[in-house]
Every structure is written in C-alpha cells, then in structure tokens.
TORPALUM-582482 format. One line per 8 residues: number of its first residue (from 1); their letters; for each residue x, y, z of N, C-alpha, C. Coordinates in nm, 2 decimals. Layout:
<sites>
NUM> a> X,Y,Z,X,Y,Z,X,Y,Z | ...
</sites>
This chain:
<sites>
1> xxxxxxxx> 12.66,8.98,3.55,12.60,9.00,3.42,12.50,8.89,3.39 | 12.56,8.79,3.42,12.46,8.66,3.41,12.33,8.67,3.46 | 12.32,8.72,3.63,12.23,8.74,3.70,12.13,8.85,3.59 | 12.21,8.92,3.57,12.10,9.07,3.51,12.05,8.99,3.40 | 12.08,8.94,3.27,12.06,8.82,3.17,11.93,8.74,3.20 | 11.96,8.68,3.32,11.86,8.61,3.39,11.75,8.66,3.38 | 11.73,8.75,3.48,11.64,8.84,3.50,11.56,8.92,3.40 | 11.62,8.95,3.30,11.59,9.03,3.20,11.46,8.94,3.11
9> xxxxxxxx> 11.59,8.80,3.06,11.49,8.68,3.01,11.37,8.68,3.13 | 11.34,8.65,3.25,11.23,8.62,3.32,11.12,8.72,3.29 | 11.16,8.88,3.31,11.04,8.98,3.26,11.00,8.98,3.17 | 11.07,8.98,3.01,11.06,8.92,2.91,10.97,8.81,2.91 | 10.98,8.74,2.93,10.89,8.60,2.94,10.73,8.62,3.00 | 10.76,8.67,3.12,10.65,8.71,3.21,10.59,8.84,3.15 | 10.61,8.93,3.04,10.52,8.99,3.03,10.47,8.95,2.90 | 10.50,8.84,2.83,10.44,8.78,2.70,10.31,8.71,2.78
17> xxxxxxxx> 10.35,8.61,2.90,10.25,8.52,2.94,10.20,8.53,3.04 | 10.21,8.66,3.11,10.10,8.71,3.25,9.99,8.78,3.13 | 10.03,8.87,3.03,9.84,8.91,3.01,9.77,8.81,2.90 | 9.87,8.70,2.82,9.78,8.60,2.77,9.68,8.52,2.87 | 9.79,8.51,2.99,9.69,8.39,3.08,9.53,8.49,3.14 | 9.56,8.64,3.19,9.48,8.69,3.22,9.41,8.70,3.13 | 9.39,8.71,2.99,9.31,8.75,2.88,9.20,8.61,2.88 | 9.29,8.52,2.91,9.21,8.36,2.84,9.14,8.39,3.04
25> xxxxxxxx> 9.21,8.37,3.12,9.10,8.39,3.24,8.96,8.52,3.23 | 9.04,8.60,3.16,8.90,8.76,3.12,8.76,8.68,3.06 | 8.82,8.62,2.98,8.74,8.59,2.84,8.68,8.41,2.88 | 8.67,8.37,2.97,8.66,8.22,2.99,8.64,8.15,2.87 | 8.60,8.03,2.90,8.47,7.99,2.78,8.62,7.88,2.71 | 8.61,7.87,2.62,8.69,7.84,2.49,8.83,7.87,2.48 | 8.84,8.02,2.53,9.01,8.03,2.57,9.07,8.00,2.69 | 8.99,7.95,2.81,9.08,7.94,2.91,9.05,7.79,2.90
33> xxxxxxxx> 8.95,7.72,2.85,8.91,7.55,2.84,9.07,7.49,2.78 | 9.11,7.61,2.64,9.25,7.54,2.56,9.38,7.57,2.61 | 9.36,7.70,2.72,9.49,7.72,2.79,9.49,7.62,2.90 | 9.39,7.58,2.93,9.44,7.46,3.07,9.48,7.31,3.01 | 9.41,7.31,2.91,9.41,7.15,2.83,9.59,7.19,2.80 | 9.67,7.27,2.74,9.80,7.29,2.68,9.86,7.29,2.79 | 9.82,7.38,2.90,9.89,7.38,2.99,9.88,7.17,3.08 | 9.81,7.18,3.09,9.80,7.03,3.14,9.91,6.95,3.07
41> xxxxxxxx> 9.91,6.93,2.95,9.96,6.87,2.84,10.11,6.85,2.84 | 10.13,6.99,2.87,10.31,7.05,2.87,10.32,6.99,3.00 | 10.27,7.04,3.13,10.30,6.97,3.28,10.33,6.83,3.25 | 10.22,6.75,3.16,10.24,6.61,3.18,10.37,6.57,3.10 | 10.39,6.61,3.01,10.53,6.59,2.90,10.61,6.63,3.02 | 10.61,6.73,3.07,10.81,6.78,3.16,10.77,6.64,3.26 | 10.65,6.63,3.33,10.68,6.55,3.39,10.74,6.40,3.40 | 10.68,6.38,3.31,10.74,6.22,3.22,10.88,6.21,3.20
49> xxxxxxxx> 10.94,6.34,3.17,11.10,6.40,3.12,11.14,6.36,3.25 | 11.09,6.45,3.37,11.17,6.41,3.47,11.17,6.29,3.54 | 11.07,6.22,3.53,11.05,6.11,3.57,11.18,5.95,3.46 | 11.23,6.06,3.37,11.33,5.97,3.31,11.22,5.88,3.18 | 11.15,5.88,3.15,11.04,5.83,3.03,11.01,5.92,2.95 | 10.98,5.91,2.80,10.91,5.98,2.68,10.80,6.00,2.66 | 10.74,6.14,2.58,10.66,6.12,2.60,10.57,6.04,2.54 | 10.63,6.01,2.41,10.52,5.91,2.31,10.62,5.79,2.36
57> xxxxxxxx> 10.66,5.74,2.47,10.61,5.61,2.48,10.51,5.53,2.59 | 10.52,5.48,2.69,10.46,5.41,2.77,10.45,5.50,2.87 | 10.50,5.58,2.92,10.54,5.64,3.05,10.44,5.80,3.01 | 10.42,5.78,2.90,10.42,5.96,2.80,10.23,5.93,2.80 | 10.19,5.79,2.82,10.04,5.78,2.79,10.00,5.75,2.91 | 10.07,5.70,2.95,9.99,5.68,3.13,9.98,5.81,3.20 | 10.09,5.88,3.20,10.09,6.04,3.20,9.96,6.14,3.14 | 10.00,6.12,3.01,9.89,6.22,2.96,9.77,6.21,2.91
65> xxxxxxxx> 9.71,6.08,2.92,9.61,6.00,2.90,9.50,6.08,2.98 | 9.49,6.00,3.11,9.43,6.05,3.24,9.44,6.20,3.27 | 9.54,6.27,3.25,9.54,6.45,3.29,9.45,6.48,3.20 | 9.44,6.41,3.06,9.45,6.48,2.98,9.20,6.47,2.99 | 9.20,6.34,3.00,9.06,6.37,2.98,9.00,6.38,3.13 | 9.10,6.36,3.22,9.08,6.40,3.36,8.98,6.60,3.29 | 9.09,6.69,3.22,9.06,6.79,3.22,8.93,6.82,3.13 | 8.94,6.72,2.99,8.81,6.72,2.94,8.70,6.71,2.97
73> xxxxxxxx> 8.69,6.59,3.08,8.56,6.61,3.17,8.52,6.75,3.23 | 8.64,6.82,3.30,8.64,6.92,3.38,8.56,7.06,3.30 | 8.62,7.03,3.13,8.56,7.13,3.07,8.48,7.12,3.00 | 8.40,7.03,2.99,8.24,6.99,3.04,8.15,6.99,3.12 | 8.22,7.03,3.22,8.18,7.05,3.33,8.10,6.90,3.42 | 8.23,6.79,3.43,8.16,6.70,3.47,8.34,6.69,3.58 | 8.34,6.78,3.69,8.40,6.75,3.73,8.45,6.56,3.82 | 8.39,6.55,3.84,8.36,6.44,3.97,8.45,6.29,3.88
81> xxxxxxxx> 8.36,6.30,3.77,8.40,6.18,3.65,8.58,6.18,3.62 | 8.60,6.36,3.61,8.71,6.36,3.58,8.82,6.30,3.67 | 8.77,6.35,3.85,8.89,6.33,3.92,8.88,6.16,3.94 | 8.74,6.10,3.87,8.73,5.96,3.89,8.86,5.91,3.78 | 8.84,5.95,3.65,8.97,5.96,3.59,9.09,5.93,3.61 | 9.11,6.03,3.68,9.26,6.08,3.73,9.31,5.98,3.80 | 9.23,5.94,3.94,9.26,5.84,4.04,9.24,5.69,3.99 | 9.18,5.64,3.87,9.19,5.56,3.80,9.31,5.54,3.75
89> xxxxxxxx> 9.35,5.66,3.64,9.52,5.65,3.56,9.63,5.67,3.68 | 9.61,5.73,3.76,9.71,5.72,3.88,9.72,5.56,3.91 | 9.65,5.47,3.93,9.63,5.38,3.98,9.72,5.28,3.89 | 9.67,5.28,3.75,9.70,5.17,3.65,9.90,5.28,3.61 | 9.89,5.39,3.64,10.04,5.39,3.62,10.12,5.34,3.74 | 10.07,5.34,3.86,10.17,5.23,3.97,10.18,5.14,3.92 | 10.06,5.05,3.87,10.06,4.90,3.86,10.14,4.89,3.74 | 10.11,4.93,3.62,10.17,4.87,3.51,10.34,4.94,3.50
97> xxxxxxxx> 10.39,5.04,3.57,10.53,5.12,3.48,10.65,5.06,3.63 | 10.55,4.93,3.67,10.69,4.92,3.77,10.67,4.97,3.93 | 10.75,4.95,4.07,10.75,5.00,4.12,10.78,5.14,4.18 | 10.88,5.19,4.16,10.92,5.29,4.15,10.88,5.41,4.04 | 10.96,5.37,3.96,10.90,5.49,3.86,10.74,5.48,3.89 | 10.68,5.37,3.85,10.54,5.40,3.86,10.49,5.45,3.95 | 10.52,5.46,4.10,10.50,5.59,4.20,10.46,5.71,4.16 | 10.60,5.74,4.12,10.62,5.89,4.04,10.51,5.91,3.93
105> xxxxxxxx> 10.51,5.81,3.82,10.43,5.84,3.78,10.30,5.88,3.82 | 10.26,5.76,3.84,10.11,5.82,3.96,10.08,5.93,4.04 | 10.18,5.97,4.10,10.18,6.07,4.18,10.16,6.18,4.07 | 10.20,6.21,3.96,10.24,6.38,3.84,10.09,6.34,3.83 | 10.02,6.20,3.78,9.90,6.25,3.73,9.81,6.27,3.87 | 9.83,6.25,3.94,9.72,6.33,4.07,9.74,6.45,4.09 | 9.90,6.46,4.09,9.95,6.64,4.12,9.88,6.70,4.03 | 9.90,6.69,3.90,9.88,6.79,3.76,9.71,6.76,3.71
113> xxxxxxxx> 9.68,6.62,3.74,9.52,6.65,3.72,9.41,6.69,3.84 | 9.43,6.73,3.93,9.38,6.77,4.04,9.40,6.88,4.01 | 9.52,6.93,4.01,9.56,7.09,3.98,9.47,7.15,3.84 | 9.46,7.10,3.79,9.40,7.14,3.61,9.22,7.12,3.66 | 9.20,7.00,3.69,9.03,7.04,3.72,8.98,7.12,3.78 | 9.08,7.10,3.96,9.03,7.23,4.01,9.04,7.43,3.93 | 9.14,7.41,3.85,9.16,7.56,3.78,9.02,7.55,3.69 | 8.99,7.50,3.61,8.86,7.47,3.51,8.71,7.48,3.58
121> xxxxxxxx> 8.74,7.39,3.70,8.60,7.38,3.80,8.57,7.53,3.84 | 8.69,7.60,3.95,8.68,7.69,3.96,8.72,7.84,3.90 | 8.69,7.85,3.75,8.63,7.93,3.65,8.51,7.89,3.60 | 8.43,7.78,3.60,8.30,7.78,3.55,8.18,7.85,3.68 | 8.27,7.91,3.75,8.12,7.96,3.81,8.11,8.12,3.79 | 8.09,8.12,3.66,8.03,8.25,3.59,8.14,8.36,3.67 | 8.07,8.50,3.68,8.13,8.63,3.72,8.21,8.61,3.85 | 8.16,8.51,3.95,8.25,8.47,4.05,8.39,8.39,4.00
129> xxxxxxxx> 8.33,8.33,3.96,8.50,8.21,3.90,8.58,8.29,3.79 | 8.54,8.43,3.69,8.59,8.48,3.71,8.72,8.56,3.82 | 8.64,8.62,3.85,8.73,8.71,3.97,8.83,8.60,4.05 | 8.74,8.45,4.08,8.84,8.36,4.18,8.99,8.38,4.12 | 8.94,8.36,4.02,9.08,8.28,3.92,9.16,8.39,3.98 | 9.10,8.55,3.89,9.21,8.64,3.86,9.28,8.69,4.05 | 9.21,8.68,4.14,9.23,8.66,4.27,9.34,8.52,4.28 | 9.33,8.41,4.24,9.41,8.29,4.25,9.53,8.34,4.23
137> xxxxxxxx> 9.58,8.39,4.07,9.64,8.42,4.01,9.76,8.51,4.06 | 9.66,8.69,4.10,9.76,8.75,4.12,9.82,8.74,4.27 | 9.76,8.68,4.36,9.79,8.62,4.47,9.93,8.55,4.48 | 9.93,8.42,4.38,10.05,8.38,4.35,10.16,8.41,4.26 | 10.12,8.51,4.21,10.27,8.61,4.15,10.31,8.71,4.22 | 10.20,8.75,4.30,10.26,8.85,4.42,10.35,8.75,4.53 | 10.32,8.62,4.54,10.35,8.56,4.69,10.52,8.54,4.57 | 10.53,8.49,4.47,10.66,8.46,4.39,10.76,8.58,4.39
145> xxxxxxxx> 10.67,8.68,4.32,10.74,8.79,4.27,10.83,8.88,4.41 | 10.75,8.88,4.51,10.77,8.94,4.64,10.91,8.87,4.70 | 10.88,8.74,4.70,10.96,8.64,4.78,11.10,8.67,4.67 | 11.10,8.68,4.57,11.20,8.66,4.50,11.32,8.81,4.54 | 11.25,8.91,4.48,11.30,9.00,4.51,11.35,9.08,4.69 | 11.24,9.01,4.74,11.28,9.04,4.89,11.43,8.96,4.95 | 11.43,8.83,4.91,11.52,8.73,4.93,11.68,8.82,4.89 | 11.64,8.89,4.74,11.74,8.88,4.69,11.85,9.00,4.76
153> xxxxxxxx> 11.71,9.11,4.79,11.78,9.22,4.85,11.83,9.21,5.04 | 11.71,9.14,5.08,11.77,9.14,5.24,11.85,9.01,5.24 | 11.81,8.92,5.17,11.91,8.79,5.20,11.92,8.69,5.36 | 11.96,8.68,5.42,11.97,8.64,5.55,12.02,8.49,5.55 | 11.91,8.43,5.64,11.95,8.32,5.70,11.82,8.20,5.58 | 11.88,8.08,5.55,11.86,7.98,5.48,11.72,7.93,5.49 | 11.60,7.91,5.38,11.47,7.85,5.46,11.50,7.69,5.50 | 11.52,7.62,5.33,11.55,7.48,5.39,11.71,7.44,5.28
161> xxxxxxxx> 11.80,7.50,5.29,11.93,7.50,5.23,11.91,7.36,5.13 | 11.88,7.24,5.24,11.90,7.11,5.20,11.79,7.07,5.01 | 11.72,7.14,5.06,11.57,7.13,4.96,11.65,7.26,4.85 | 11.62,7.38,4.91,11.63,7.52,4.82,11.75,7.61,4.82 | 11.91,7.55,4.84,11.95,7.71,4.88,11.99,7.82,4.85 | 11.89,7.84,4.75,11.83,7.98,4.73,11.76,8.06,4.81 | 11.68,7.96,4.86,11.59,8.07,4.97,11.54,8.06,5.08 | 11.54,8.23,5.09,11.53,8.28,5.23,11.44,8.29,5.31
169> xxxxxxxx> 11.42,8.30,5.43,11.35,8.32,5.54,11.26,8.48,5.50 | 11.37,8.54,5.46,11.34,8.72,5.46,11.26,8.72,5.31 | 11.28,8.61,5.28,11.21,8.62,5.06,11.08,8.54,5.12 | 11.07,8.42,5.22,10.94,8.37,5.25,10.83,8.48,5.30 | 10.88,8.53,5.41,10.78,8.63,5.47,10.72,8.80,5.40 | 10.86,8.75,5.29,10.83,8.87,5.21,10.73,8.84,5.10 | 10.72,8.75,5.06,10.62,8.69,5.02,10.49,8.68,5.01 | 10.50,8.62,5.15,10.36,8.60,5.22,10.32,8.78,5.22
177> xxxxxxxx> 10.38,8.83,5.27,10.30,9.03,5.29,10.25,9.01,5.13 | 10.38,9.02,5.06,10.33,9.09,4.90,10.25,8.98,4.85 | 10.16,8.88,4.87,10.04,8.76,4.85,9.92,8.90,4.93 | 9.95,8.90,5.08,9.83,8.92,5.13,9.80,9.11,5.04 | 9.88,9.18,5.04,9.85,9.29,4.98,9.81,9.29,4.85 | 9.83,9.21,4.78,9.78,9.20,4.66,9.65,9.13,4.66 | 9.66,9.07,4.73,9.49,8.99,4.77,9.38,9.09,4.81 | 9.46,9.18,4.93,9.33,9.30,4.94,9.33,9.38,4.83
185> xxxxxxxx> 9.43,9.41,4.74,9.39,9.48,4.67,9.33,9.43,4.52 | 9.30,9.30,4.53,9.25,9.24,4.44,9.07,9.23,4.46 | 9.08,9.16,4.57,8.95,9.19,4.59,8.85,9.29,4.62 | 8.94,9.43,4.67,8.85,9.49,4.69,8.82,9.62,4.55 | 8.93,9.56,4.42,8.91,9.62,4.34,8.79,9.59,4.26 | 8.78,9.43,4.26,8.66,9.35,4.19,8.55,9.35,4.32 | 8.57,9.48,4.43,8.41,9.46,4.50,8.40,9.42,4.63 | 8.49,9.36,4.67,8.54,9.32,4.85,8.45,9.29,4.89
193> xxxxxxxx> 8.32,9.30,5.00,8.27,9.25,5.04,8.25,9.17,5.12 | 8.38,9.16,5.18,8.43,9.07,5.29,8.49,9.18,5.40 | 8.54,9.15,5.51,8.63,9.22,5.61,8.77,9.21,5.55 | 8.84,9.29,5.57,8.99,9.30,5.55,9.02,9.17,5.60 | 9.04,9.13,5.75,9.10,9.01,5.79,9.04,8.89,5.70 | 8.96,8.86,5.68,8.90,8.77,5.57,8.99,8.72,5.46 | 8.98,8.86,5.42,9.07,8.83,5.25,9.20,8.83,5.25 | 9.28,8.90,5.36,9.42,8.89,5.38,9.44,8.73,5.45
201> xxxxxxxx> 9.31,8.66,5.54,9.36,8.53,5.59,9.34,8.38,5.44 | 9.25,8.43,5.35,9.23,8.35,5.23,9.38,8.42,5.16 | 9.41,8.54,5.12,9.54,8.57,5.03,9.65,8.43,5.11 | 9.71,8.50,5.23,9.78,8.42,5.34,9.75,8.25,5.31 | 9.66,8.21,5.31,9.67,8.08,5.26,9.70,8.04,5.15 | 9.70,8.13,5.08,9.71,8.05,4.92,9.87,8.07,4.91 | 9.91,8.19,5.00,10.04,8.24,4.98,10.12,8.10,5.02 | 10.07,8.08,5.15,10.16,7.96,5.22,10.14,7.86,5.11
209> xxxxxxxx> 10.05,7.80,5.04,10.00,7.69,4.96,10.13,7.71,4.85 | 10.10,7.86,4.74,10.22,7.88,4.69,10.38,7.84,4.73 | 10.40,7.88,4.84,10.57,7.87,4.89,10.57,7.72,4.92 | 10.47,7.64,4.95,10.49,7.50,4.99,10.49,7.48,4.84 | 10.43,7.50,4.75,10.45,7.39,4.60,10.54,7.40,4.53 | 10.63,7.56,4.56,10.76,7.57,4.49,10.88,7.52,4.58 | 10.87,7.48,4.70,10.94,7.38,4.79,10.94,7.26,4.75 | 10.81,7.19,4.73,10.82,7.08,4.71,10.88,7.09,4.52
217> xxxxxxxx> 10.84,7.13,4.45,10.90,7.12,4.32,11.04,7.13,4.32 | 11.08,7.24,4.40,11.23,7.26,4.44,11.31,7.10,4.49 | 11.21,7.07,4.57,11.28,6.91,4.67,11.24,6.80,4.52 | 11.14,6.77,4.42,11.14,6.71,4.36,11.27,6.70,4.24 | 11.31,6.83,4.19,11.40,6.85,4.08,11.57,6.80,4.13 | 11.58,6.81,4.27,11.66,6.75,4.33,11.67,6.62,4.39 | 11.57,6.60,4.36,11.52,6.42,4.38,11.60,6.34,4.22 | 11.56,6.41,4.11,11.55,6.39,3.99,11.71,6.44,3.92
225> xxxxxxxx> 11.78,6.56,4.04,11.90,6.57,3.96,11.86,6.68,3.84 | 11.81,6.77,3.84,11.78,6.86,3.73,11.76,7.00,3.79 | 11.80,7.11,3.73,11.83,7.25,3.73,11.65,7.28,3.70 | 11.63,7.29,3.58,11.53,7.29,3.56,11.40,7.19,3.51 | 11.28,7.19,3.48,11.16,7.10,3.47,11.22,7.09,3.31 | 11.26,7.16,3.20,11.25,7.19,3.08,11.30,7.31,3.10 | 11.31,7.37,2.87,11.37,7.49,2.88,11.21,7.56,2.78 | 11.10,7.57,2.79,10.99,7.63,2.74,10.99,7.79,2.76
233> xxxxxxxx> 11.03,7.81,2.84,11.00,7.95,2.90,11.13,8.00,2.97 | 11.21,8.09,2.84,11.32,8.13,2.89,11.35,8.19,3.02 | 11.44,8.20,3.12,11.44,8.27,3.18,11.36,8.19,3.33 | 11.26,8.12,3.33,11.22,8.06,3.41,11.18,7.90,3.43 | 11.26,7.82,3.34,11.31,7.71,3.29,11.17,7.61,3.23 | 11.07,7.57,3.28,10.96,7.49,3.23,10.83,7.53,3.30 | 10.74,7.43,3.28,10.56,7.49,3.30,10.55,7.43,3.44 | 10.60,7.37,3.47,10.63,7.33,3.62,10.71,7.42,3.71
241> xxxxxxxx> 10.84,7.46,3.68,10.89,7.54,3.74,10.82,7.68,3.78 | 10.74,7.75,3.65,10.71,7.87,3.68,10.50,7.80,3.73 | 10.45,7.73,3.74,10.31,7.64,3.78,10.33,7.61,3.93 | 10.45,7.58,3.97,10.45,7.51,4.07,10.38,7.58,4.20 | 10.35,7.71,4.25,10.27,7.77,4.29,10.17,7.71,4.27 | 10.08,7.77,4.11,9.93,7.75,4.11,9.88,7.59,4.10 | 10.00,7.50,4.11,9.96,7.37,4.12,9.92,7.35,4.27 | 9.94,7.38,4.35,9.92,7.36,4.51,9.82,7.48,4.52
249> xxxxxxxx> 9.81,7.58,4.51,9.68,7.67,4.58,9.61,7.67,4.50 | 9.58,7.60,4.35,9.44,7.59,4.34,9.35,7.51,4.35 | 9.39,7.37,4.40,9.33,7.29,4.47,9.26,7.33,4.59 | 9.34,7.40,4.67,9.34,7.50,4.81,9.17,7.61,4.75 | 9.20,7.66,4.67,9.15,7.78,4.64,8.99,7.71,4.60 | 8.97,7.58,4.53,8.88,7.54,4.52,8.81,7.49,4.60 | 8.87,7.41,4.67,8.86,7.38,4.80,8.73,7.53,4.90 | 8.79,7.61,4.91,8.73,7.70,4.95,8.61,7.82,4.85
257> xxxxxxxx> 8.62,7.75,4.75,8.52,7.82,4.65,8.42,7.69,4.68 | 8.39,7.57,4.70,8.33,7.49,4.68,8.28,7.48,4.83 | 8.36,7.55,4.93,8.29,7.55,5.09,8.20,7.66,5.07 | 8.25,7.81,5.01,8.16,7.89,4.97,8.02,7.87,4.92 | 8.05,7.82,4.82,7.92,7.79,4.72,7.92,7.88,4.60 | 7.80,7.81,4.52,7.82,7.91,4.39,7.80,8.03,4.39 | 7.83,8.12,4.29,7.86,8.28,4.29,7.91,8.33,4.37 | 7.99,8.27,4.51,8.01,8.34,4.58,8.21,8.38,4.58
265> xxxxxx> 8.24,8.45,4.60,8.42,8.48,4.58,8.51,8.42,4.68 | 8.58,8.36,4.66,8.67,8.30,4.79,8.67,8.33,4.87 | 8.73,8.49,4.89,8.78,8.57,4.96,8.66,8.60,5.08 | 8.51,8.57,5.04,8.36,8.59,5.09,8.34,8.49,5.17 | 8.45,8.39,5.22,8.46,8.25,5.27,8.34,8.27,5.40 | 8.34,8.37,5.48,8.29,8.39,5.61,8.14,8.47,5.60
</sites>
C-alpha cells in the first residue's frame, strides 16, 4: 500500500509540473527566463542542505550567488560571462568554505550553473531552441519513466547495488528504448528531418547522459547519508532528485545544439 501511495503522490505531482514546465518551454521569453532562475535557486538551496550549510548563511551565498547570476547573464543572453561567473564562485567557494566542504561546494555551483545556462542558452534559439528543449525534455522523462516502470515489472539482476539498489539492468535498457522512441517520435512530430538513426543516436545519448546523472545523484545522496535532496515535490522527494537527469543531458544537449549551429535541431546533428 505504501508502494501504491508512492506512486500515486509521484503522478499527482508529475501531472501538476510536466505541463507547467512544457507551457513556460511553449511560451519562452519571460516564463521559461523565471522557471530556470526558481529552478536554479531551489537546486542551489537543496544543495547547500545537503552539503550540511544554510541557505542564508555563508555556505547559502557562495551557492547561490554565482548560479544565481551565472543564469542572469544566460538570460540576457550573455552566455560566456555567465559560465565566467560560475567558474569564478566555484573557485572562491573552495577557497573560502574550507577544504572539504568547500569542494562540494564548488562542485553544486558548476553542476547546477552549467546545467541552468546551458537550458536558457539552448532555448534562445528561437523556433529551434524551442523544439530542442521540448525534445530535451521529453527524451528524459521517457529515459526515467521507462526505466522506472520496466525495472519494476521485469526486475532482474542489480545495475550498481553499491551506488542504487533500486536499479536494474532490465529498468536501464528499458530506458534507454523508451528515451530513443520517444525521441523519434518527438522529432518527427515537430518535422524530423534527419534519418531515423540520427535522432534515435542523439535520443540514446541524452538517454545515457540521463541514467548517468540519476547515478551519480543517487551515489551523491549516499555520500551525504539522505533518502531524499528535500521534500518540495511529494512523491518524488526534491528539485534535484526529480532534475537530476536534465542536469547532465543538458549540458550534453547543448553541447550538440552549439556543434549544430543556430536554427538548426539537435537531433539535425549530421
């Protein structure tokens, strides 16, 4: 019954904040500029949490300081300045918060402001950055949603017990399919243009990108000794927990929108 509970809270949750995020990706501009700034915001706060610091104190401004106009630059459209930013406050949080912690620290603001520019960067390129995004997006809820449910029903043998042991070998590769199928059928609903193997080998990456950032989140929260990042989002515990995907493939994703060039769709890589 717990399990069902679970679950129930997770759909619940996910159908309040899968069509707000699509709406502010539909609509760019203004709404998706304040969903990444909040989103950034919230990342930097759980982070600080788990990093054992506050957020209004020392630990809470070296944090969200740098993410924070790391992103403002970004929604300005001055990317470059921003990630100058970033790798700046990354810097002065090793130095000033100590050895250790200040690692950690440094590291959330590279993870989380890298992740936040590149989502901002690549939505400003008009009808393309569009479509990237909603391509980004449903890529990594298919590579989640797939893996989850596949895991749950075939079950099998352990991916890394030590890191996750929740999950499976049969939830990873189940994954990966339901990433690439939803990627063909993402892009060829917004227009395709590419070869099938194209867009199923860009889905497939971002898929793998996905399952590596909810590993390593997974291996971090266990570093740290915590169930969940926070409790924000019932059912799926914090903005890291249920982010930790699109924190890793959209770096990935921009990465390959910026090999492309402008107007052109990820998935159009070749």
């Amino acid at each position: 019954m717990a399990q069902l509970a679970d679950l129930r809270a997770r759909v619940l949750t996910a159908s309040i904040i899968g069509p707000v995020a699509l709406f502010c990706i539909w609509q760019g501009g203004v709404w998706w500029s304040a969903l990444m700034l909040l989103c950034v915001l919230g990342l930097g706060w759980e982070w600080v949490r788990l990093c054992g610091g506050r957020g209004r104190g020392r630990a809470g401004a070296l944090v969200l300081v740098p993410v924070l106009a790391g992103a403002l630059c970004a929604v300005l459209n001055f990317p470059l300045p921003g990630l100058l930013l970033v790798a700046i406050g990354a810097g002065l949080a090793w130095w000033l918060a100590g050895e250790l912690s200040g690692w950690w620290l440094g590291f959330g603001v590279l993870y989380i402001g890298i992740a936040g520019i590149a989502l901002l960067e690549l939505r400003h390129d008009g009808a393309a950055g569009k479509g990237n995004v909603v391509f980004l997006f449903l890529v990594v809820w298919a590579s989640d949603i797939a893996a989850y449910f596949t895991g749950r029903f075939l079950g099998g043998p352990k991916l890394a017990p030590a890191i996750s042991p929740n999950k499976t070998w049969s939830g990873a590769l189940g994954g990966l399919l339901g990433a690439m199928l939803v990627g063909l059928g993402t892009a060829l609903a917004l227009g395709g243009g590419a070869p099938l193997g194209a867009i199923a080998a860009v889905a497939l990456l971002l898929g793998l990108a996905t399952q590596s950032g909810d590993m390593f989140e997974s291996w971090i929260k266990r570093r740290f000794g915590v169930k969940d990042s926070s409790g924000l989002l019932p059912g799926h515990g914090g903005l890291l927990d249920r982010l930790d995907g699109v924190l890793a493939a959209a770096p990935v994703a921009a990465l390959i929108g910026l090999a492309s060039g402008p107007g052109v769709h990820v998935w159009r890589w070749v």
